[in-house]
N, C-alpha and C positions, 0 to 999 in steps of 0.2 A: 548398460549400453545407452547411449544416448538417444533420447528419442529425436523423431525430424519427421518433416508433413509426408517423405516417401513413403509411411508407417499408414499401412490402409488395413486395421482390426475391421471383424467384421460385424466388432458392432463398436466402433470406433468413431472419430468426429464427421466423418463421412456418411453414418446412417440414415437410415430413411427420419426423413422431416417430420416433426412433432412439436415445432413450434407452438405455444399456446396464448402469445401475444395478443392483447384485444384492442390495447389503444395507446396512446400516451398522454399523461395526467400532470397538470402543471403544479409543483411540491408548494407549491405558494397558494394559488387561489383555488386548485383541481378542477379547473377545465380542461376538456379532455381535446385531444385533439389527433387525429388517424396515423397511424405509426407506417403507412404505408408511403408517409410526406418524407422528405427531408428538412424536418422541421426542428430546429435547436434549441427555442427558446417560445416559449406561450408570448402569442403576440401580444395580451392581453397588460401583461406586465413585468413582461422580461424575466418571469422566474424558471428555473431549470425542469426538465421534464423527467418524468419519473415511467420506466417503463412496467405496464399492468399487465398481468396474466390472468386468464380463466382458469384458478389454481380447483377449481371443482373439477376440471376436466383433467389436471392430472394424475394417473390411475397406477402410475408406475411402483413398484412397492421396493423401497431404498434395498432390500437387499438384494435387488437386481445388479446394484451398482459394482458388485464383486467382481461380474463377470466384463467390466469394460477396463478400460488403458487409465492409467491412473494420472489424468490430466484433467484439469480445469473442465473440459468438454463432456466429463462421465455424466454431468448436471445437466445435459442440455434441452429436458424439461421446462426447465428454470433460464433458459437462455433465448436471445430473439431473435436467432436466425432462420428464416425464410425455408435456404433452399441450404441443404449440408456441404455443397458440396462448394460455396463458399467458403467455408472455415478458412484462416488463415493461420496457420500454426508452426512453431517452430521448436514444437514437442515441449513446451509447457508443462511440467511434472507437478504433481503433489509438492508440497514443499513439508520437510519434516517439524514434528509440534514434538520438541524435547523437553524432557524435565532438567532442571539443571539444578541439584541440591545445593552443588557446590557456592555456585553464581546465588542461589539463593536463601543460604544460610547468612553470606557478607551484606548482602541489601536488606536483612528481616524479614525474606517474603521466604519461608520452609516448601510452599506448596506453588513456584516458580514454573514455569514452564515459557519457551521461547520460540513460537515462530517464526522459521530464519528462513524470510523471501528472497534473501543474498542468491538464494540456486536457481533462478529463476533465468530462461534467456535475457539478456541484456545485463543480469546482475539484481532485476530489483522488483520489486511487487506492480512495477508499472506494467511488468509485461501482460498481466491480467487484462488489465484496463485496453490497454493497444491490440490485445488480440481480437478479445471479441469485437471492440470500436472500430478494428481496423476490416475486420469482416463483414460486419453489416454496412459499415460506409460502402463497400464493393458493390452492396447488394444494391444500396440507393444509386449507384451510378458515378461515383466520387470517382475521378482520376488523380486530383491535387489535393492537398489538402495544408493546412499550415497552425503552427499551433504555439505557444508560449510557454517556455517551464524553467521551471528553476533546478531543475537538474537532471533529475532519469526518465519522467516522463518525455521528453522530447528523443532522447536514445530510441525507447522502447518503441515511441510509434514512426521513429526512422527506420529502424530495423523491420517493422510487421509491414511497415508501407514499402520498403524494400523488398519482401516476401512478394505482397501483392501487385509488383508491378507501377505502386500510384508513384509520384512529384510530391518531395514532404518538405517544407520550408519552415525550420525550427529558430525560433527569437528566444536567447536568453539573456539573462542579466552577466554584463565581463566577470563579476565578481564568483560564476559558474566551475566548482571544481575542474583545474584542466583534463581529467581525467575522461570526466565527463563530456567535456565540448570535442575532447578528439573522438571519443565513441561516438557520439552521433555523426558527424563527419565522415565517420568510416562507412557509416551505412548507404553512404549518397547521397543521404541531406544537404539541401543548402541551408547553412547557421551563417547566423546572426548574430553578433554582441550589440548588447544597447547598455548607456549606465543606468545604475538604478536598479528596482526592483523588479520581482516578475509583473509587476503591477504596471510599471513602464513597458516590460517587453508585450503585455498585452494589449494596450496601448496601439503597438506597431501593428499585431497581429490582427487588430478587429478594422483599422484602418484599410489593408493589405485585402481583408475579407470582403470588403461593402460591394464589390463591383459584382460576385457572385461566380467566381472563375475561380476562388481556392474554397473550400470547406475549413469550417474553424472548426479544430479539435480541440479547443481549449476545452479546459475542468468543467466541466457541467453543461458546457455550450449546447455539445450533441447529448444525447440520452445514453450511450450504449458504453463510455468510459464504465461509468458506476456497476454495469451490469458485468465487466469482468470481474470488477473489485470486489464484488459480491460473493464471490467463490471462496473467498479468504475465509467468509463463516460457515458455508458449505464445509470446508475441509475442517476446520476445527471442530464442530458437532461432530462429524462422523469420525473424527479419528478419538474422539472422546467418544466414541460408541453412542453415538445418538442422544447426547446431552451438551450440556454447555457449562462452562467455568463460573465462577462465583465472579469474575472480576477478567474488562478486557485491557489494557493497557495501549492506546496507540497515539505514534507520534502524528501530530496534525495540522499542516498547513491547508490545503485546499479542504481536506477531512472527509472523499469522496470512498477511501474507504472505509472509514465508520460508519458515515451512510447509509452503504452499501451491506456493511455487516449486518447494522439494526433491519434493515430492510431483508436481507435473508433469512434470518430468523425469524421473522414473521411472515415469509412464504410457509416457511418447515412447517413452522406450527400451524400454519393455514390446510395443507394437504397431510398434516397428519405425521409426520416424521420427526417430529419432537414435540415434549410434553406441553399444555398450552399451560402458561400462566409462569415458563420457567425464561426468564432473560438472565444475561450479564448485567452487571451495571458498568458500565463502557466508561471509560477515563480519556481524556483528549491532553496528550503532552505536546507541551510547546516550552519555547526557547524565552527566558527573562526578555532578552533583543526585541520579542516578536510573538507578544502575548496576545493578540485581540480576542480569541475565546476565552482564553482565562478573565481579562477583563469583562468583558460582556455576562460572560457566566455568573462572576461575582456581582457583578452590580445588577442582577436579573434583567437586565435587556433580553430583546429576542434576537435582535439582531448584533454583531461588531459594527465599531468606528475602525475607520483604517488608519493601521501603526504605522507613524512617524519613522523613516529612518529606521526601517527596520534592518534587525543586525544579529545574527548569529553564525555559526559554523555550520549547521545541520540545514544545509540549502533547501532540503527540502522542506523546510517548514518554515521558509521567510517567505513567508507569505503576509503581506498587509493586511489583505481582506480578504475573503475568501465569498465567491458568488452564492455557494448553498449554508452559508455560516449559521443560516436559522432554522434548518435543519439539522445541524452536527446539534445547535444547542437544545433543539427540541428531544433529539435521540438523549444527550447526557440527562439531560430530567424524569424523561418518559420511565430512564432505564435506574433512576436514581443513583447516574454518575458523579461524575466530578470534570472539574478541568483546574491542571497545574503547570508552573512555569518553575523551568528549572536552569540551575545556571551554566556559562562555559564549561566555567572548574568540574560540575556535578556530571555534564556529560562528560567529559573527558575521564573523570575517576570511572563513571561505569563503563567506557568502552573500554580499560584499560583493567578491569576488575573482568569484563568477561570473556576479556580474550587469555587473562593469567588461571581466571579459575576451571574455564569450559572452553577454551579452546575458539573460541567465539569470533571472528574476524567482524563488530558490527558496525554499521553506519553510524556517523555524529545523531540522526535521526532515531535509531534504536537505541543509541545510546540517553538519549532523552527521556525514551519510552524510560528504561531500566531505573534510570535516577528519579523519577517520578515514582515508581514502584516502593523506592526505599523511600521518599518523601511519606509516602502516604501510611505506611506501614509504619514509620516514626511517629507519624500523627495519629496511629492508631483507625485510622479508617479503613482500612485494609487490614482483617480480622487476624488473630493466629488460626492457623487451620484453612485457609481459606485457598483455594485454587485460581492463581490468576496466569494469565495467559499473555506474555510482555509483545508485540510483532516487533521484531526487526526488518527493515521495510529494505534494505540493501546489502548488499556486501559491502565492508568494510573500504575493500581494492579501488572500490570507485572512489576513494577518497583519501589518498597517499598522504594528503599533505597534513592530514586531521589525525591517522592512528600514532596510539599512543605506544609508551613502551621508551627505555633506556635506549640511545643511539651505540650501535654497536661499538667495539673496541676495540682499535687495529692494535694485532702483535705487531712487534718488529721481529726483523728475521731471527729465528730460532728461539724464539723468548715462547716459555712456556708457561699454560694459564695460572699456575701460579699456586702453592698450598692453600690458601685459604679460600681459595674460590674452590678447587676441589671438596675441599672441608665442607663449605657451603652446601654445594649442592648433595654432597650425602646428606646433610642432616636434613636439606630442605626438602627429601624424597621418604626418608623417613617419616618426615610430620606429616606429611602427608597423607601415606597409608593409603588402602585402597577407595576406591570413589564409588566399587560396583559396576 
């Protein structure tokens, strides 16, 4: 059944308040600064703010978490809401962590597993991010708010700012799946096309900002995006029983939630809910089009130059520059990852590889993840035996005009499919055999 906010458990997102937020710490210089502000950005030097907890004080022991709603909110130890009774939700479920042999016997990676944020309301892993950011904005007092994206993130915080009652004015690039620009639209949004990149459309959105009458929810802007994103490592540790993969896989434009993941996992291991000393080594896939971590990475920068005309299918990762980039690239070192750029053609064969072998409906952007996966497993960095974890960051649906697959074949009347297409598919069910 589907979950929705009328869903009052009683010990649900609604419970009694346990916030254990202490300040907010700027990921750049760590100046600290009172989370009780509506504060965006460290005045000091414009870098993103990171939200802190007094993880000494949380006492709760993980396998309490049995007994709650199996939504993003079961964590809300770990979360920076105030008062509970803010939540903004739209029944946010667990999202399933599959093995897919199939899917990962064709890419070289036997110990696969997939992520698929596609079941998420609005479709995509944004909705993480917009629910919690769309909850504690309430709490600051936020009526409007307005924000730039290059494709689900602006859906997601129309939809939770529709929840909430606020004014949500979303700017994205024309070149924005249509699929995408009518879903935000539906939610009440007023959209925006601008040319160019989300780099233009942000542009619009910080201009639109300055007067202090909309809230910018751009990527990194506020603090409280990262902290839904975050939940994503939350749920992969526990549904791995309280451990973590040899290897994370994720595709990265803004890269707010790999962020967000390295940064959960060193809550857990802070309060004691996994082992210390055990990380992933996190992987940042991007698009040939639309490399600047890959770049930066390789040439040991800390920080990206921003890409030229940047150019791919996987909207969400044409991203120029991205404001927390030296962060994404501190986490890929700390964690002794990697960052790889893969091509059209390599997304296209994997979104087209995992929807023939596992049924997989995934975005150009997971599709990124998956072709990176076999890159690396080619290149032999990605061990045999090794447990990696690819996210698929949306459902496929949101992007019509990208999945792959033979265009169907109109009969004419009475014309039947024909012997050897028959033939085919016996033999093709035969090789197959069972999957388990």
């Amino acid at each position: 059944m589907r979950r929705t906010s009328a869903r009052r458990d009683a010990d649900g997102p609604r419970a009694r308040g346990v916030t254990h937020v202490t300040h907010l710490e700027c990921g750049r210089c760590g100046d600290r600064l009172d989370h009780r502000s509506r504060a965006q950005l460290c005045p000091k030097d414009g870098g993103p703010l990171l939200v802190r907890y007094d993880l000494a004080r949380v006492t709760t022991d993980r396998d309490a978490l049995v007994t709650r709603p199996e939504t993003l909110w079961r964590y809300r130890e770990l979360l920076p809401l105030d008062r509970p009774d803010d939540v903004v939700t739209l029944g946010e479920p667990m999202t399933p962590l599959d093995r897919a042999p199939r899917l990962g016997l064709a890419l070289g990676v036997p110990g696969l597993l997939v992520k698929d944020e596609g079941l998420l309301p609005t479709g995509s892993f944004k909705a993480r991010g917009a629910a919690v950011g769309v909850s504690r904005a309430r709490e600051l007092g936020v009526t409007a708010l307005a924000l730039p994206t290059a494709g689900n993130a602006g859906a997601a915080w129309a939809a939770y700012g529709a929840r909430a009652g606020m004014r949500v004015v979303v700017v994205m690039p024309e070149t924005t799946p249509l699929v995408i620009q009518r879903e935000t639209a539906s939610y009440g949004a007023s959209v925006y096309l601008v040319p160019g990149s989300i780099a233009d459309a942000g542009a619009v959105v910080k201009k639109a900002c300055a007067g202090g009458r909309l809230y910018d929810a751009s990527t990194l802007k506020e603090p409280y995006r990262i902290e839904g994103k975050k939940t994503m490592g939350f749920e992969v540790a526990e549904q791995l029983g309280w451990r973590v993969p040899d290897v994370i896989i994720y595709p990265t434009g803004g890269g707010v939630g790999l962020i967000g993941m390295w940064k959960a996992f060193a809550e857990l291991r802070a309060i004691g809910w996994l082992a210390e000393g055990r990380s992933p080594r996190f992987v940042a896939a991007q698009a040939t089009g639309c490399a600047p971590i890959v770049k930066a990475f390789e040439e040991g920068t800390t920080e990206s130059v921003a890409w030229p005309d940047p150019v791919t299918m996987a909207a969400g990762i044409r991203v120029p520059k991205a404001l927390g980039d030296f962060l994404v690239l501190r986490a890929l070192r700390e964690s002794g990852g990697t960052a790889v750029a893969v091509t059209e053609r390599e997304i296209a064969d994997a979104m087209r590889l995992a929807g023939e072998r596992e049924g997989l409906c995934v975005c150009p952007e997971g599709g990124a993840a998956l072709a990176a996966a076999r890159t690396l497993a080619r290149d032999g960095w990605i061990r045999h035996g090794e447990e990696v974890v690819v996210f698929n960051t949306g459902s496929g649906l949101l992007y019509a005009e990208s999945l792959q697959g033979a265009a169907p074949r109109r009969l004419g009347a009475g014309e039947d499919l024909g012997e050897e297409i028959v033939a085919l598919a016996g033999r093709t069910s035969e090789s197959r055999g069972s999957t388990g």
